[in-house]
Each structure stands twice: as structure tokens, then as C-alpha cells.
C-alpha positions in Angstrom: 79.0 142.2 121.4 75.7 141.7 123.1 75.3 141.9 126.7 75.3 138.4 128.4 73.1 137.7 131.7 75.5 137.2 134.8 77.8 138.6 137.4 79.7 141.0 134.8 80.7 141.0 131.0 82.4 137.7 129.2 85.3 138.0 127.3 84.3 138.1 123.2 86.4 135.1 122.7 84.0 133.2 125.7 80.6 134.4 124.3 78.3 131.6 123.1 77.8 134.0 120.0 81.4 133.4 119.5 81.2 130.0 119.8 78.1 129.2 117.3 79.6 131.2 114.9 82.8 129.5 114.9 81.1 125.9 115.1 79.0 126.9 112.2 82.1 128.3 110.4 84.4 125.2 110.7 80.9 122.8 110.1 80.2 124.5 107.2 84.3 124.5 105.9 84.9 120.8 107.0 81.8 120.2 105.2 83.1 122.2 101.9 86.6 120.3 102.5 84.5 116.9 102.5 82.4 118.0 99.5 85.8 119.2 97.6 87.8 116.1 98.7 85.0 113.6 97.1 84.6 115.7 94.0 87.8 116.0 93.2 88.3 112.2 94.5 85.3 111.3 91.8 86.6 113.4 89.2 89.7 111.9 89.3 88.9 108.6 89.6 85.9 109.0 86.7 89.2 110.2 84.8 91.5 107.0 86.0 89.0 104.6 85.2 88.2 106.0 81.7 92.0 105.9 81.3 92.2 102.4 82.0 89.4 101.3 79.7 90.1 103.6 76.5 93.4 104.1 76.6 95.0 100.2 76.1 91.7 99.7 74.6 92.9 102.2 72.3 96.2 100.7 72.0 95.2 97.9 71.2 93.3 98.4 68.2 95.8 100.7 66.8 98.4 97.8 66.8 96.2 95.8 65.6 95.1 98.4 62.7 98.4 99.3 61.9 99.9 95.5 61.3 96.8 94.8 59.4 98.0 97.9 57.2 101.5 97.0 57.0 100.5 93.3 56.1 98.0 94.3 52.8 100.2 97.6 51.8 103.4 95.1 51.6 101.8 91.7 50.0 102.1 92.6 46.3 105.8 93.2 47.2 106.2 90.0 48.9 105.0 88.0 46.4 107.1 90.3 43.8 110.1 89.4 46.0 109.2 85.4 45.9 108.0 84.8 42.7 109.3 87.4 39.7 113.3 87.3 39.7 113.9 89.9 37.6 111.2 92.4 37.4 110.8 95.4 35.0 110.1 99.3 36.2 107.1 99.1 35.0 106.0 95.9 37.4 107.7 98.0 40.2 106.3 101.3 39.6 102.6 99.7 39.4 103.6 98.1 42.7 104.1 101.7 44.4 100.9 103.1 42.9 98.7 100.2 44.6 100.5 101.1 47.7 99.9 104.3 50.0 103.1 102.6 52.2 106.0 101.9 50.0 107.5 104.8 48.5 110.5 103.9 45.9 111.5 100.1 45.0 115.4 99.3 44.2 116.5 95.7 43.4 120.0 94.4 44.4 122.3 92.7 42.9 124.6 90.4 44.3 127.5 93.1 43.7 125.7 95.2 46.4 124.6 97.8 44.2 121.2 99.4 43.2 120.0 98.7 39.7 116.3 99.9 38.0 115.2 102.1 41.1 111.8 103.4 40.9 110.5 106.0 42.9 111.6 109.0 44.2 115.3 110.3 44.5 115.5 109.1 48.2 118.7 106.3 45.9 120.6 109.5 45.5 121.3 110.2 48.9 122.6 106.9 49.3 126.3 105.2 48.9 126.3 102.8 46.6 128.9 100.8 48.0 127.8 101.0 51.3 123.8 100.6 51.8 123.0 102.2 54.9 121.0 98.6 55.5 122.1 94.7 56.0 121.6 93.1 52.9 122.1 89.3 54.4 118.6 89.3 56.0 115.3 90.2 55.3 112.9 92.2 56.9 112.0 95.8 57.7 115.2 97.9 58.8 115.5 101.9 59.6 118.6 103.8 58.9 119.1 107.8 59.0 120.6 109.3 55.7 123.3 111.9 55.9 120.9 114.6 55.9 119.1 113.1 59.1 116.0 111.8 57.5 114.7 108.3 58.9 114.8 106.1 56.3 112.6 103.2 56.6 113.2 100.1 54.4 111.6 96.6 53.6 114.4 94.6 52.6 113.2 90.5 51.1 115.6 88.2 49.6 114.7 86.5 46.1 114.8 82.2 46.9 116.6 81.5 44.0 118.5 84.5 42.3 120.5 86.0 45.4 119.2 89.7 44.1 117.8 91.5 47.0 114.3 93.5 46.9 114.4 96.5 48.7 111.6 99.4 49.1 111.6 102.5 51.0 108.5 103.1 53.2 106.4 106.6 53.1 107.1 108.0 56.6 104.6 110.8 56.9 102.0 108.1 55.9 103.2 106.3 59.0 102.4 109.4 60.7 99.4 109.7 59.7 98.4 106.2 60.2 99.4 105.8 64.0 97.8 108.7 64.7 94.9 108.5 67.3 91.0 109.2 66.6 90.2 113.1 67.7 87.5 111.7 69.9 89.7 109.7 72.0 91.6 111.0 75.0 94.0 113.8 74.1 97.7 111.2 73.5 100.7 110.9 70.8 100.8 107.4 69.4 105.0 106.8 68.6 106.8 104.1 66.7 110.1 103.2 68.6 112.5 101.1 68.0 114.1 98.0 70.3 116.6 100.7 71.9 114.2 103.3 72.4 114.5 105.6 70.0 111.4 107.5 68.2 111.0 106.3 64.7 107.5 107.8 64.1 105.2 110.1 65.5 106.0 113.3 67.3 109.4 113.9 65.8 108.1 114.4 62.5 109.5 110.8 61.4 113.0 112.1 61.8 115.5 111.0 64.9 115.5 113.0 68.0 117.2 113.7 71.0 114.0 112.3 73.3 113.8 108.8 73.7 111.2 106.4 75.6 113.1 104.7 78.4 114.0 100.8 77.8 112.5 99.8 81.3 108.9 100.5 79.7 109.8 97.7 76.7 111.7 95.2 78.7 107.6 94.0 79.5 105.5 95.8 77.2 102.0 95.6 77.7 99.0 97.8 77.6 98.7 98.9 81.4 99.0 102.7 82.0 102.0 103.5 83.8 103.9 106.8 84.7 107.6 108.7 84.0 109.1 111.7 83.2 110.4 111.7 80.3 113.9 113.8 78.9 111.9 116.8 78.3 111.0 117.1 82.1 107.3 116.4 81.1 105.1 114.2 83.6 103.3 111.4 81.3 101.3 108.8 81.2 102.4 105.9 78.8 101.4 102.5 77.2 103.6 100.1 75.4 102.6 97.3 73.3 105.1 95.2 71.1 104.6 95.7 67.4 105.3 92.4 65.1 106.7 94.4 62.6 110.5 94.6 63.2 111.9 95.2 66.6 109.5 98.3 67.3 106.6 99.1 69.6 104.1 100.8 69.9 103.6 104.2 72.6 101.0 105.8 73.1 101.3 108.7 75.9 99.8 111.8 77.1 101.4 114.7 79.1 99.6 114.0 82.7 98.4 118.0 83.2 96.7 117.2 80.1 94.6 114.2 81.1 94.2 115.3 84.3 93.2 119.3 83.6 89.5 118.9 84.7 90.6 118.0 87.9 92.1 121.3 88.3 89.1 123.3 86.6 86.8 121.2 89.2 89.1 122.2 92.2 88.8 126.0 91.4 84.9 125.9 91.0 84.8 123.9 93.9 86.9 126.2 95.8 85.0 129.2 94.6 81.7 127.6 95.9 83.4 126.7 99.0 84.1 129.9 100.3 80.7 131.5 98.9 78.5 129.0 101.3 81.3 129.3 104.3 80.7 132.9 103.9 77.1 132.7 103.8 76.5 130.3 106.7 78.8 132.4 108.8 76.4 135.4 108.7 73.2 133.7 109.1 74.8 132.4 112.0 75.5 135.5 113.6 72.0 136.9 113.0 70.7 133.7 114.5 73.1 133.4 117.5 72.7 137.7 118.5 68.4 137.0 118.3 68.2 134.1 120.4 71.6 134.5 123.4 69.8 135.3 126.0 67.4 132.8 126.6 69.8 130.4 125.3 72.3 131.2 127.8 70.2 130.4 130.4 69.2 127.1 129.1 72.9 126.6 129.1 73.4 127.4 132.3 70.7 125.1 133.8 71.8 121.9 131.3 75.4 122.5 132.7 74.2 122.4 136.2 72.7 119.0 135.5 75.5 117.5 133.5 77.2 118.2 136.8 74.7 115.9 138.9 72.1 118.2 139.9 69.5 116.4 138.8 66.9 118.1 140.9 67.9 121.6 139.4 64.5 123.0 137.8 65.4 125.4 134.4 63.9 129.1 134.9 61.1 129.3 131.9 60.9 132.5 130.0 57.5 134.4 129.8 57.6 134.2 126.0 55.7 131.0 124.6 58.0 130.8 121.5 60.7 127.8 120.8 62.6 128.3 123.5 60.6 128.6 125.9 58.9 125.5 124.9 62.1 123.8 124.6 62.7 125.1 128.4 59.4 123.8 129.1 60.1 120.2 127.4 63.5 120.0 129.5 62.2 120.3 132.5 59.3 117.8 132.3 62.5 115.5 130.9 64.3 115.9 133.6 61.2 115.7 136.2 60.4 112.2 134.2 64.1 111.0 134.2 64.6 111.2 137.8 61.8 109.0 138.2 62.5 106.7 135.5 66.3 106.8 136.4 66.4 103.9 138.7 63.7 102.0 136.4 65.9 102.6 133.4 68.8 101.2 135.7 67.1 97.8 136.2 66.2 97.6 132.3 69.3 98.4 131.1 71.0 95.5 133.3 68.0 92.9 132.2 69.0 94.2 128.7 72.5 93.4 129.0 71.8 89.9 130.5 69.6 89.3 127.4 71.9 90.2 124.8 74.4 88.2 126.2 72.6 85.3 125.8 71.2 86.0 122.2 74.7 86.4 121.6 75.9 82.7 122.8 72.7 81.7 121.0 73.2 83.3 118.0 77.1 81.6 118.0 75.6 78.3 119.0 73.8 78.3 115.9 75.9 79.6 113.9 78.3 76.8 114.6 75.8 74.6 113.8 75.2 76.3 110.4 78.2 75.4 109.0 78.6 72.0 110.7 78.0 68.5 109.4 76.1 66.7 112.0 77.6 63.2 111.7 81.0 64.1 110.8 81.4 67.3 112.9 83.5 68.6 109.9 82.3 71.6 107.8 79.9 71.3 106.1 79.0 71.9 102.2 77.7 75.3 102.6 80.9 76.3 104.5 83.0 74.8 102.0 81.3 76.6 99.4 81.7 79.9 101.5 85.5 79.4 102.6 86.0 78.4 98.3 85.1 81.8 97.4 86.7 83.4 99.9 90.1 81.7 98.5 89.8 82.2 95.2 89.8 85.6 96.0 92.7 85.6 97.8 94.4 83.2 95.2 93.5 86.1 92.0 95.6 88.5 94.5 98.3 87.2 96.1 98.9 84.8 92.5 99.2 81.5 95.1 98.3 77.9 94.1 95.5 76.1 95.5 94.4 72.8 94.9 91.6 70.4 95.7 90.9 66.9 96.8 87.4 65.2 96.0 87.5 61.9 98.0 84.9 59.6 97.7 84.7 56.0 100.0 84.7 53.1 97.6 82.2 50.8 97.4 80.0 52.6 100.1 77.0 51.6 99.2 77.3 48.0 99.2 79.1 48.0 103.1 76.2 50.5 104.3 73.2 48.0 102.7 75.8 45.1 104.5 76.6 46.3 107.9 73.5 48.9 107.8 73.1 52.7 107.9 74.3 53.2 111.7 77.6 51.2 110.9 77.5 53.0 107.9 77.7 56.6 110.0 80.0 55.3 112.3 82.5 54.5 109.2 82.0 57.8 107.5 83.0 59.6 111.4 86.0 57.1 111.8 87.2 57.9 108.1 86.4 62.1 108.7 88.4 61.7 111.8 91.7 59.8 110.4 91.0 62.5 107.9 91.1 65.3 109.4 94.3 64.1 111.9 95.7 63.4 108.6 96.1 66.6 107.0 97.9 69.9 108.0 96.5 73.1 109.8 95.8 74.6 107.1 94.0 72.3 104.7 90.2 72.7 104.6 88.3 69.1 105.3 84.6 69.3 104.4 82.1 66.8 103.9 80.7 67.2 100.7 77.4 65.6 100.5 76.4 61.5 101.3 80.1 59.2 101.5 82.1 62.0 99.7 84.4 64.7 101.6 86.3 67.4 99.9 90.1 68.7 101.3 91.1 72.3 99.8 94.5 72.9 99.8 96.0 76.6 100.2 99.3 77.9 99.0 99.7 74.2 97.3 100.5 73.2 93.9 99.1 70.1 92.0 102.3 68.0 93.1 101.8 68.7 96.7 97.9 68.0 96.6 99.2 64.5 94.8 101.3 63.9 97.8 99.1 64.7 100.6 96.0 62.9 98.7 98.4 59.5 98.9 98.9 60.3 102.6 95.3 60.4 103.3 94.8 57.5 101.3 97.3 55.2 102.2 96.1 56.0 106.0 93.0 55.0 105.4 93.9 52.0 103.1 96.1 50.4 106.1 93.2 51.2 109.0 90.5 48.9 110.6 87.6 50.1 112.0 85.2 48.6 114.4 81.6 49.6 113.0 79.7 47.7 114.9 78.3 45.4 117.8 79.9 42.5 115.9 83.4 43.9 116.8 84.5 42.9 113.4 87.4 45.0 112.1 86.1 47.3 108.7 88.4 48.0 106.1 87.5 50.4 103.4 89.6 52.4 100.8 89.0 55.8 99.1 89.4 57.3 95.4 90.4 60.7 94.7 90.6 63.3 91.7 93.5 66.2 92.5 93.2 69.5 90.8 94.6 73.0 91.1 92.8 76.1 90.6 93.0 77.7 87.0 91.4 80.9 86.5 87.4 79.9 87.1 85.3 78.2 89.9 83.8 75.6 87.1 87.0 74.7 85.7 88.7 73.8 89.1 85.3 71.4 90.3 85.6 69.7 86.5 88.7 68.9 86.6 88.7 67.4 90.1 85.4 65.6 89.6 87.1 64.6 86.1 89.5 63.0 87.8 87.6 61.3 90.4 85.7 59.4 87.6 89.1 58.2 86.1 90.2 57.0 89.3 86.9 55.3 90.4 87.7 53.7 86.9 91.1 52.8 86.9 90.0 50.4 89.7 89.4 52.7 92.9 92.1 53.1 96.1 94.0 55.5 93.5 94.6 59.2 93.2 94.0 60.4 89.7 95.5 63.7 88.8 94.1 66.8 86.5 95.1 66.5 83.0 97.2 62.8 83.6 96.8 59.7 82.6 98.7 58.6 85.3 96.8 56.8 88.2 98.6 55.8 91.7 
């Protein structure tokens, strides 16, 4: 340890050496643990969000592939099954060489037994007088043979002859069909049935112990979610109904899987980490053993004047390197803040005086930004602020929110009658009944020349209905004195109602919608979206 100036030696543990070294160790490891968090943080989240987008995506399109299949591999036997009662082998055999799906064709009788199969032997395994399918309904059923092979049948009922047509489908072209593209995420697309069960996919076609858990198809849909299934195997999973039967469609993906270049990242990260900790370290001990000494006694004289001893002049080395120019600089700081102290004193309370002001001005005119001079209610461009700000909220929390366009009937012709200042005077009487008029937490703005604007949070389109006939019937039954001629006013107002419905444009075209239909089902009426009902 090198020799410290001083009364004596400091413990290793005290030595500014020490001290650097450690700073620069745990700088240079928070900075690693920073670099590793947001790397792995990006990784995963570049991962997530590639997840979300290809694999419903994905989904998707293999429902949609694989009902488009099913629907052209089974419409020759559909329209065998509707239209030819009694069809030979040969018509049946032709129908399972067009098809990659069906596999063997047996027709029914009434008697419940198979007559004129055609296919392979897959009949042979089967009872006769006990078809392991119901024969009263149509549609495609599964069964499992006594050898454990799913069994996967199309079973259509002829209109007028009672016989039953019934095919057995090719389960390894199934297979082969629901299984995903090679260039999409690594997953295993299944077939399952209303209870759960595997029907297709990674059991080979054939019934299995492993089944997907009935919470996920209660509300199929395509958003990734999480479980572990029988096996003890952390997954992701996406479900998707299938209109073909009572199945749906899984696609899922062992999590260590998806998620295995987050763990290749962590270990380079870690390895890179440790390399530039290790690095820094040293380079910090060179630098810290070259440069102690002088720097111990810059230390010394700064803590002497963090303690108040302003007037304490630094010792300057003889060297003319960085240090002793830094010792140099410090002390003609300090010289120049003693005699700027008391200056810088004086500035920094004018300062504070003048902020404080710019601060009331600044919220003075803010207020006034968003105010409407004549009505003192908000104005348009706060409306149109405080709007966006709701239908934000509204996409989130899923809450209703409706609006009010009001508009004061017949303005024009009082204001060119009584005159523009009774005119204002009118529109602040009506913004004040207004605005006593509705609750706390309505929004009243005034939209632009005689009309105003009420949004209504948390409120469906019956409750905008009832407060727009409150505000109306208040004004309706009100008199106001406009003028010098103390002659009582009466005016009344027309309204459209609408609640919000998934886009900004839609909501103002409905309520704007039904402001015209209430302006022209004879004014003082609320008009509601989407009713031809006017009160």
C-alpha cells in the first residue's frame, strides 16, 4: 500500500486508493448489472412482442387453412350424401381418390349395419352391431377402436332414404396438415376435442394420457397465455375454436424453448460483464497508486472548506501537470466565491422572487388557455384535450361515456332581435343553469358560437338521455332578463345523445347525427343515437 502524507500510516481499508478502486469496481458492476438488466429486458421483450404478433397470427391462418381444407376435401361427399341414394363402389372409391382427407367410405342401412365399404380394412375392426358412432345425427364424430387408434368419422344422413353415409378421415394427413411452417416460431399445433382430449398432433393421432386443460376452451381466443401442463412442462398456449365438430385448435410451445435466447444472451452478457469489471478494476489501481499523493492533499484542503473554512488556501504542488492546475483552478474558485458569495446571495433571492411570479403568470394564462371568455366554461380546445384523455381511459377501464351536443334554438333570430350583447348575456345565463345543472363529474364546454358540448363519464346512453332532459327541461321552464328592457327571455335547446363506440369519428357523428334529427323533429327535444325516438 503506498505511503499516505500525514501524522502516521492509514488503515488499507481507509486509503483513498481503496476507495477509488472500490467506487470504480461497483460503477463499473452496477453499470454491467444495468447493461445486463436492459439486454435481457430487450431480448425478452423483442421475443414477447414477436410472440404476440406471429403466434395468433399464426393461429389464425391455420384455422382458417385447415376449415378451408376440410370444406373442399369433404364437398364431393356431401353432395354424394344429398343427392345419389344409393351409390355404387365405384362412385365411392372415385370419391376417396379425389380426396387426400377421407380414407374409406361405408353406407348404412337403416338396420345399422355396413354395406359396400370401400377403402381400407379400418370396417374390420369394427362391430357391426354396435358402430362405435351415433348414427341419428350427422356430422364429424371421433371414436377410438379396440386397438386404441383414433378413429375419425364424417357421418351425413341421406334426406330421403334413411341410409346413412359415413367416411373415415386420414389421420396422419391431419397431422400433417395442422402442422406449423418451419420458419415460424418453434410450436406443436393440436386438434382437441370439447373435453380436452388430443385428437391430433403430438400424440401421433392416437389418445393419450396428456390433455389441454378445459379452463383454456371455456373462452377460446388467440391471446398467448401460460400453464403447466400434465407432463410438468412450462408452455405457452393459444386456443382458437374450430367450426368443424366440437374441437379447437392449440397451438403451444414449451416456454425454455421460446425463451432460450434469453438465456444464451444472459451468459454472454455475464461473461462480458465480468471481463470489463475486471479490466476497469486494474486501470483503476494504476491510476489511483500514480496520482495519491497530490490528490490527498487536494482532499484534505476541499474537506477543510466543505467544513466552512472558506478562507483556507490549497498548498499547490511544484509540478505544473493536472493536478497541480486543478489545485491552481480551486483556489482562484474559491478566492472568486468568497467574493461573489454574498452577490450570489442577493441573485439567488431576486431569482426566486422572479420565478415565482412567472410561475402565477404562466398559471394565469394557462387558465385563460382553456377558458371561454364569455361563458367562463372550457373551452373547445380543452374539450378536445380532456376527450382524448377519456377515451383513453374508456379503452382501459372498458367504462361507458357519452355525449351531449346542445345547441340554443332559434339563436340567431333572438341575437339579430334583442342584439349581440343580449345575445352574450343569454348564452352566460344558459352556460350557467347549465353547468348548476349537471353533476361533478360531467364535462360542460362551449363548443363554438350558440352550441355547448356536456361529456358524460362512466355513463351509458340511457343516463346521457336522462340528464340531457334535465338540462333541457331547466332551461325550457327558465326566464331570463337579457336586457335594459327587463323583459323576461325564454329560449329552448335541442340535443343529439351518443355514447362512445370504439373511434373518436363515430362518437361526434352520431351525436351531431342526432342533433340534426332533433333540430328536425321540431327543436326543444333530445334525439338519441341510432332511435327514431324524439322527446
Amino acid at each position: 500500500m503506498t505511503e499516505l502524507p500525514g501524522p502516521g500510516r492509514r488503515q488499507p481499508l481507509d486509503s483513498l486508493a481503496t476507495k477509488i478502486i472500490l467506487f470504480v469496481f461497483v460503477s463499473t458492476f452496477a453499470t454491467a448489472l444495468v447493461v445486463s438488466w436492459v439486454s435481457i429486458q430487450s431480448t425478452h421483450g423483442y421475443l414477447s412482442s414477436r410472440l404476440d404478433r406471429q403466434f395468433p397470427a399464426s393461429l389464425s391462418r391455420s384455422r382458417e387453412e385447415i376449415t378451408a381444407w376440410f370444406a373442399r376435401n369433404l364437398a364431393e361427399l356431401r353432395e354424394l350424401a344429398a343427392n345419389v341414394e344409393n351409390p355404387s363402389r365405384t362412385r365411392l372409391d372415385r370419391v376417396i381418390a379425389k380426396s387426400e382427407l377421407i380414407d374409406a367410405i361405408a353406407i348404412y342401412g337403416s338396420d345399422g349395419h355396413p354395406y359396400r365399404p370401400s377403402g381400407r380394412d379400418a370396417w374390420r375392426e369394427l362391430e357391426e352391431s354396435n358402430p362405435p358412432f351415433d348414427t341419428a345425427r350427422s356430422g364429424i364424430q371421433t371414436a377410438v377402436t379396440g386397438s386404441g387408434e383414433t378413429l375419425t368419422y364424417v357421418t351425413l344422413l341421406h334426406p330421403t332414404s334413411g341410409r346413412h353415409l359415413v367416411a373415415i378421415l386420414n389421420g396422419s394427413t391431419i397431422e400433417a396438415k395442422i402442422a406449423p411452417p418451419r420458419t415460424e416460431i418453434s410450436r406443436t399445433t393440436l386438434i382437441v376435442d370439447d373435453r380436452g382430449r388430443i385428437l391430433f398432433g403430438a400424440a401421433g393421432g392416437s389418445m393419450h394420457s396428456r390433455t389441454v386443460p378445459a379452463g383454456l376452451l371455456e373462452k377460446p381466443d388467440s391471446k398467448i397465455r401460460e400453464y403447466t401442463n400434465s407432463e410438468g412442462v412450462h408452455v405457452i398456449v393459444s386456443v382458437l375454436p374450430l367450426s368443424i365438430a366440437d374441437w379447437y385448435l392449440v397451438a403451444e410451445a414449451p416456454f425454455e424453448v421460446v425463451f432460450a435466447p434469453v438465456v444464451s444472451v444472459v451468459k454472454r452478457v455475464f461473461v462480458i460483464d465480468l471481463c470489463v469489471i475486471l479490466l476497469f478494476s486494474f486501470l483503476a489501481y494504476k491510476i489511483t497508486a500514480a496520482i495519491l499523493k497530490p490528490i490527498e492533499i487536494l482532499s484534505d484542503g476541499a474537506r477543510q472548506i466543505a467544513q466552512g473554512q472558506l478562507d483556507h488556501e490549497i498548498p499547490e504542488p511544484a509540478t505544473h501537470d493536472e493536478i497541480g492546475l486543478l489545485t491552481h483552478t480551486f483556489n482562484d474558485m474559491m478566492r472568486k466565491l468568497r467574493r461573489n458569495q454574498g452577490e450570489i446571495e442577493i441573485a439567488n433571492a431576486k431569482l426566486r422572487d422572479q420565478n415565482l411570479e412567472l410561475q402565477q403568470a404562466n398559471e394565469v394564462l394557462e387558465q385563460l388557455s382553456i377558458t371561454d371568455g364569455l361563458t367562463k366554461l372550457h373551452n373547445h380546445r380543452f374539450f378536445q384535450d380532456h376527450l382524448t384523455r377519456e377515451i383513453k381511459r374508456v379503452n382501459r377501464v372498458k367504462e361507458p361515456l357519452s355525449m351531449i351536443l346542445v345547441d340554443v334554438d332559434d339563436f340567431k333570430s333572438l341575437n339579430d332581435r334583442l342584439g349581440h350583447a343580449a345575445g352574450d348575456e343569454l348564452l352566460r345565463r344558459i352556460a350557467m343553469l347549465m353547468n348548476d345543472t349537471i353533476r361533478e363529474s360531467d364535462l360542460l364546454a362551449r363548443y363554438g358560437g350558440d352550441e355547448f358540448v356536456v361529456l358524460a363519464s362512466d355513463t351509458d346512453l340511457a343516463g346521457a338521455q336522462r340528464l340531457a332532459e334535465k338540462i333541457r327541461t331547466a332551461i325550457a321552464e327558465s326566464s331570463f332578463i337579457v336586457d335594459e328592457s327587463l323583459r323576461p327571455t325564454r329560449t329552448t335547446l335541442s340535443m343529439g345523445v351518443a355514447q362512445y363506440a370504439g373511434t373518436r369519428k363515430r362518437f361526434f357523428a352520431a351525436a351531431d347525427s342526432a342533433l340534426y334529427r332533433a333540430k328536425a323533429h321540431g327543436k326543444n327535444c333530445v334525439a338519441v343515437d341510432d332511435e327514431d325516438e324524439v322527446l
